[in-house]
N, C-alpha and C positions, 0 to 999 in steps of 0.2 A: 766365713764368706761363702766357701763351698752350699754350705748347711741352708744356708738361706736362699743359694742362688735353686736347688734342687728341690727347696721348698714351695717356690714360687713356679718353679715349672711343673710342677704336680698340681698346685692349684691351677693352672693356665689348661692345663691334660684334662683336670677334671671339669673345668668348666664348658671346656671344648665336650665331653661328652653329654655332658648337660644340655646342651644347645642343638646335640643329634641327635638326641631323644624326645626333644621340643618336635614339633612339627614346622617346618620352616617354611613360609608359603610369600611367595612374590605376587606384591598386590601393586596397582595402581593407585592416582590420587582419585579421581574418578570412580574405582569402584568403592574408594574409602568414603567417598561426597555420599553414593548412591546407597551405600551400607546405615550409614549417619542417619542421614535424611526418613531411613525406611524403620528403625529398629533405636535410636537413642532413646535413652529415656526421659533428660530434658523436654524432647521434643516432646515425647507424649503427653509428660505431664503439662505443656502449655496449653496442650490440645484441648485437656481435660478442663484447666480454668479457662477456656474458650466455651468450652460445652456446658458449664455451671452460669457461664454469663448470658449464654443464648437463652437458657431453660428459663432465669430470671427475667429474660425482658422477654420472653412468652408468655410469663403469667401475667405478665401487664397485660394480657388480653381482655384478660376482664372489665376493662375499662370497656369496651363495646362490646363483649359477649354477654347473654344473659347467665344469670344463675339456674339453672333449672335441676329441682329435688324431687323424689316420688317418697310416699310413705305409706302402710297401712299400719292403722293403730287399731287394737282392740280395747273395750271398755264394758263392765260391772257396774253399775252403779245404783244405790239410792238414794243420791242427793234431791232435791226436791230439783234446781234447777238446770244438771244434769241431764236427770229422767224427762224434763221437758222437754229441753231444747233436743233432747237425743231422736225423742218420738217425732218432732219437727223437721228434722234433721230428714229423717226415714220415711217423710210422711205418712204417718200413720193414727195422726191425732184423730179423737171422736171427737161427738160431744159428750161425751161420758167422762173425759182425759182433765173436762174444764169441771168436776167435782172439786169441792175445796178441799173434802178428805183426802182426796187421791193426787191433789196436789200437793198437800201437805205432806202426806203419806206414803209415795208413791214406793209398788213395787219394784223388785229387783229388774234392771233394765238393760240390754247388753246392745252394743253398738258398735260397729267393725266402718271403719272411715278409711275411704283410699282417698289422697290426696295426692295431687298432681302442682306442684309449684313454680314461678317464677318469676326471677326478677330481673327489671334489666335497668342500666344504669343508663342517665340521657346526658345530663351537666354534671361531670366530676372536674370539674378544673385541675387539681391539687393531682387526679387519677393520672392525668394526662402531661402533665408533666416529669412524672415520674416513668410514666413509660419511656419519655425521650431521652431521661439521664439514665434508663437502664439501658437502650439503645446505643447511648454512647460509650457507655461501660461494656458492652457485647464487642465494637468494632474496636475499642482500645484494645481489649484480648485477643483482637485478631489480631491486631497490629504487635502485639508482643510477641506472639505466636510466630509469626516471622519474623522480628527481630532476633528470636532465641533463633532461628535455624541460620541466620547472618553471623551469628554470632559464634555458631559452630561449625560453618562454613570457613570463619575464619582459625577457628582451633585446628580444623583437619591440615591447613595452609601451616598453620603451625608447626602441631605434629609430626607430618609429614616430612618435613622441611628437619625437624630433630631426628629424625629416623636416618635421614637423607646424609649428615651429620655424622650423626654416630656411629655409621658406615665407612664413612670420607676418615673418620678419625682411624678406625679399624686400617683399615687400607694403608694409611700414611705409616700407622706402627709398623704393621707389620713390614714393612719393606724398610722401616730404620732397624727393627730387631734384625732381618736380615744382612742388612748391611753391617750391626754391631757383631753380628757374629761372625760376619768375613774376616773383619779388620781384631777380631777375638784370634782367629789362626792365622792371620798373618802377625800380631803381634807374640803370639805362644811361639811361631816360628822364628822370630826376631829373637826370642829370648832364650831360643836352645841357642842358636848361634851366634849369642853373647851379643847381640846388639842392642837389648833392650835390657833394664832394671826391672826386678820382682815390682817394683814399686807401678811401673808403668803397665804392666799385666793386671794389675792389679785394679788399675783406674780404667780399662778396657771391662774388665770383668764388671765392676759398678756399672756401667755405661748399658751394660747388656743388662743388668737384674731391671737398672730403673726403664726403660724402656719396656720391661714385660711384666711392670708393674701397670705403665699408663697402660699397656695393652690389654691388661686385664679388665681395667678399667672403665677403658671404651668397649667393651664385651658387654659388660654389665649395663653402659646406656643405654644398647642397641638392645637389651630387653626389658631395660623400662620406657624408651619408648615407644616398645612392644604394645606392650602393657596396658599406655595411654590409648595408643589407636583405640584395642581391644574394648577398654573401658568407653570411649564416645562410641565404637559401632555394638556396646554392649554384647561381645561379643566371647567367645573363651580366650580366659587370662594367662592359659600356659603358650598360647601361638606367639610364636617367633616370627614378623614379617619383614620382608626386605623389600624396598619402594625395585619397583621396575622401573623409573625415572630419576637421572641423576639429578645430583647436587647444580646446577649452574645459576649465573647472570639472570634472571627476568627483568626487561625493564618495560615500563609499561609509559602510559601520558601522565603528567601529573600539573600539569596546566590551569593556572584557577580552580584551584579542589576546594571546595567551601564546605559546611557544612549546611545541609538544606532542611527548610522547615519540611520539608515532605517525604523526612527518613522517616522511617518505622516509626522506632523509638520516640521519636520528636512529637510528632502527630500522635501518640497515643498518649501522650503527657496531655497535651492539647484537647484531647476527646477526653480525657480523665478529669481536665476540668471544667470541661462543657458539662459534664455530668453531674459535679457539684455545683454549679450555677442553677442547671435544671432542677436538682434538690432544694435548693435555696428557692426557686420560683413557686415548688410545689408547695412548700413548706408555710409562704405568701398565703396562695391561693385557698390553704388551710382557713381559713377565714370565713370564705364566703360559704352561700349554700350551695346544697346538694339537689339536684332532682335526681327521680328516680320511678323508675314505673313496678310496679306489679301487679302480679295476675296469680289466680287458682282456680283447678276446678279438682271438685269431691263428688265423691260417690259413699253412701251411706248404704246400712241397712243393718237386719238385726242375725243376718248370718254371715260367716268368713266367706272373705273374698265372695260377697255379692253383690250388686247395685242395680239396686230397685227405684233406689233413688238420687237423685243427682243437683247438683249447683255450681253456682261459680261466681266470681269472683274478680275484679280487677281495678285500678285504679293508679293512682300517681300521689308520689311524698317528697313535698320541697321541704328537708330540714337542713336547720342552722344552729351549729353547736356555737354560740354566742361567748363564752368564756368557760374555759377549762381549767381554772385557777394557775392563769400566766403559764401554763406548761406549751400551749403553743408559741406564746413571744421567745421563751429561753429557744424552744425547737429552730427557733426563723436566726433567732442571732447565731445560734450554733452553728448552722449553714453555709451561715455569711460569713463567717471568721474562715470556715473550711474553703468555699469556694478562693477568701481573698490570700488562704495558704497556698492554694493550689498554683496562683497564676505566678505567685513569690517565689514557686518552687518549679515553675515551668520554662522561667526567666535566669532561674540559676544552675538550674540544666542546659540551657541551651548558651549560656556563657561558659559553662565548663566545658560545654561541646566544644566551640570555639578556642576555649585556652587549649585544649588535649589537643585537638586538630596541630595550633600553632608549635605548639612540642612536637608533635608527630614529623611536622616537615622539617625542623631545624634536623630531629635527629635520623630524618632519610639522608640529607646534606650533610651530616656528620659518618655517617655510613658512607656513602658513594665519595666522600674526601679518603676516607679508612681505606675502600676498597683500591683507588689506586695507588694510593701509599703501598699496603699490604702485596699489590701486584707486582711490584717496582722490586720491594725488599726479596720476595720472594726467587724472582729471577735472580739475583745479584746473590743471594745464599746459596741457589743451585750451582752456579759458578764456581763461586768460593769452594764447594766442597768439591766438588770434579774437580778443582786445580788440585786443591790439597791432597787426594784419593790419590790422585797419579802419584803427587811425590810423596806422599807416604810411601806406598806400592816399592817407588826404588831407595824409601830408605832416608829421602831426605827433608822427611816432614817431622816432626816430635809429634809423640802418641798424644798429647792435651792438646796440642791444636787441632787434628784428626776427629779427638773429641767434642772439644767445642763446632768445628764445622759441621757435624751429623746433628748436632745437639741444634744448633741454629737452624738448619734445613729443617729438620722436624717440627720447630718451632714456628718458623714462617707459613709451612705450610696447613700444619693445624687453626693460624691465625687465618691464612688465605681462607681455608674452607669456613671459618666461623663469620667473616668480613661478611662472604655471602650470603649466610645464613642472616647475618645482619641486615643486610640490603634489602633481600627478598621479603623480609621481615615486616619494616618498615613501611616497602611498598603494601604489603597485605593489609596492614594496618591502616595508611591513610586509604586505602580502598575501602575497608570497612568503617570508619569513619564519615566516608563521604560518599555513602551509597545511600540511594534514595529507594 
């Protein structure tokens, strides 16, 4: 028993050195929000599929932007109808150029062309739709983008709250190991003066290992909830923090808390399937024709980079791809099954919203019933052991009931401090829940 009890305070000694060597720094919830917010990597990466959806519904631009390309090509040639068109090109035909021989036969002929291109699009139906479902796919990602920082808005409430916790527990031990080791030399003194059995030192001695077993324990939460913070402010893993705000009661309003089509998350479902609707429309609009304008202007002649001579060019193209062996029909039904999954799936999110909401508030009402229970017992354990305390003290209490009273008080109050952790819980929860 010795063996074990010296074992456990050496680990407790080393732990405690452990924790002095940590850097230990008292932080607020406030500067954990403003840490989050600034440096998570969640958040970044929303940011970043925010920024991949912006870039996509920019190239939609090309629906009203023209295309515009530049080129210089050089050319060799003696093809008969090349070497023509090249010398025309250049102007520099004779009448010598209109020999049959020299037409037939023509020399070698070099021709260097700068061309100047563009095109601009006027009726794309199919163009234009697709811009708007990438547009609603850009503002869903926004809208995620701030559901992710809600969402760890509420983890640091969280966190925080277990930090807050794993403190409250620390604190409770230590002041029961304290007290187990008063009632340790008042009992070792009982037992020189023959008022106590080896037996009842002995259940004293227990009393004191298990107590600085849970204490060890709560040690060890208080830096893995370290840890957590560290990891949401992506921050270093070996910092030890201790909240500058206690453990208490919050209660806030909770008054008709619904959940609203106009939270984040909700509305980006909603825009996710306005976007496959708009696919589905573009995908319609596949069908019809296209116009489209273009235009060029060239410069010719028979040396680099020179223009001697010049042209140009321009005009309009209404095409209609008329059948593409049924690959547009499967394309449109594709769409439509997608679009008619989306609203299936918009409908059954926003019902589980609902069902979790309904959970959420039974189990705030199961909390705040806990928390006055839990307040109630609490007092009434405090009692009981300050009665018992004193008449132990003169002797006329038994060592197991002594026990059992410390053992209960420590119990109620690790319950009290969790009740609240419960409470405060719950409330963060239907707040995120029903934040719009």
């Amino acid at each position: 028993m010795k063996k074990t009890i010296y074992t456990l305070i050496a680990l407790a000694l080393l732990s405690n050195m452990k924790l002095q060597a940590q850097e230990l720094i008292s932080i607020t919830k406030t500067e954990v929000l403003g840490r989050v917010s600034e440096n998570n990597t969640s958040i970044k990466i929303s940011e970043e599929e925010f920024k991949q959806a912006r870039a996509d519904y920019r190239q939609t631009n090309a629906v009203f932007l023209p295309n515009i390309t530049a080129s210089h090509t050089g050319i060799a040639t003696t093809n008969p109808l090349m070497a023509f068109g090249s010398k025309l090109n250049q102007e520099i035909l004779t009448q010598n150029d209109f020999n049959p021989a020299l037409l037939n036969d023509p020399s070698q002929i070099e021709n260097y062309a700068t061309r100047l291109e563009i095109q601009q699009p006027l009726i794309n139906l199919d163009g234009l739709y697709q811009r708007k479902a990438a547009k609603s796919k850009m503002e869903a990602m926004a809208l995620k983008t701030e559901r992710t920082e809600d969402f760890l808005a509420f983890e640091v409430e969280k966190a925080y709250m277990q930090l807050q916790l794993a403190y409250k527990a620390v604190d409770v031990l230590e002041k029961a190991l304290e007290a187990a080791n008063a009632n340790k030399k008042i009992a070792d003194n009982s037992f020189k003066q023959g008022y106590l059995q080896r037996a009842d030192v002995l259940n004293v001695e227990v009393r004191v290992t298990e107590v600085q077993n849970q204490l060890q324990m709560a040690k060890s939460n208080v830096q893995n909830a370290s840890n957590y913070l560290s990891f949401l402010m992506n921050d270093d893993i070996n910092v030890v923090y201790k909240p500058s705000d206690d453990l208490s009661v919050t209660t806030i309003s909770l008054e008709d808390q619904t959940v609203s089509e106009n939270r984040s998350d909700i509305k980006a479902m909603q825009l996710a399937s306005n976007a496959y609707e708009a696919m589905n429309k573009a995908d319609k609009m596949a069908f019809l024709p296209r116009l489209n304008a273009f235009g060029s202007y060239e410069l010719y002649d028979d040396q680099i980079f020179q223009a001697d001579a010049n042209g140009y060019l321009f005009g309009a193209q209404l095409s209609w791809d008329i059948f593409q062996g049924s690959k547009r029909f499967g394309k449109a039904q594709k769409s439509k099954a997608e679009f008619e999954k989306s609203k299936l799936e918009y409908e059954q999110y926003v019902s589980q919203s609902n069902l979790e909401l309904n959970r959420a508030k039974r189990t705030f009402l199961d909390a705040e019933n806990k928390l006055k229970l839990t307040t109630k017992a609490l007092e009434q354990s405090e009692e009981s052991l300050r009665i018992r305390t004193n008449r132990f003290k003169e002797g006329l209490e038994k060592t197991s009931d002594i026990l059992l009273a410390e053992t209960q008080y420590a119990q109620k109050q690790l319950e009290y401090y969790q009740t609240i952790f419960e409470y405060n819980y719950a409330q963060a929860y239907l707040q995120f829940l029903t934040k719009e």
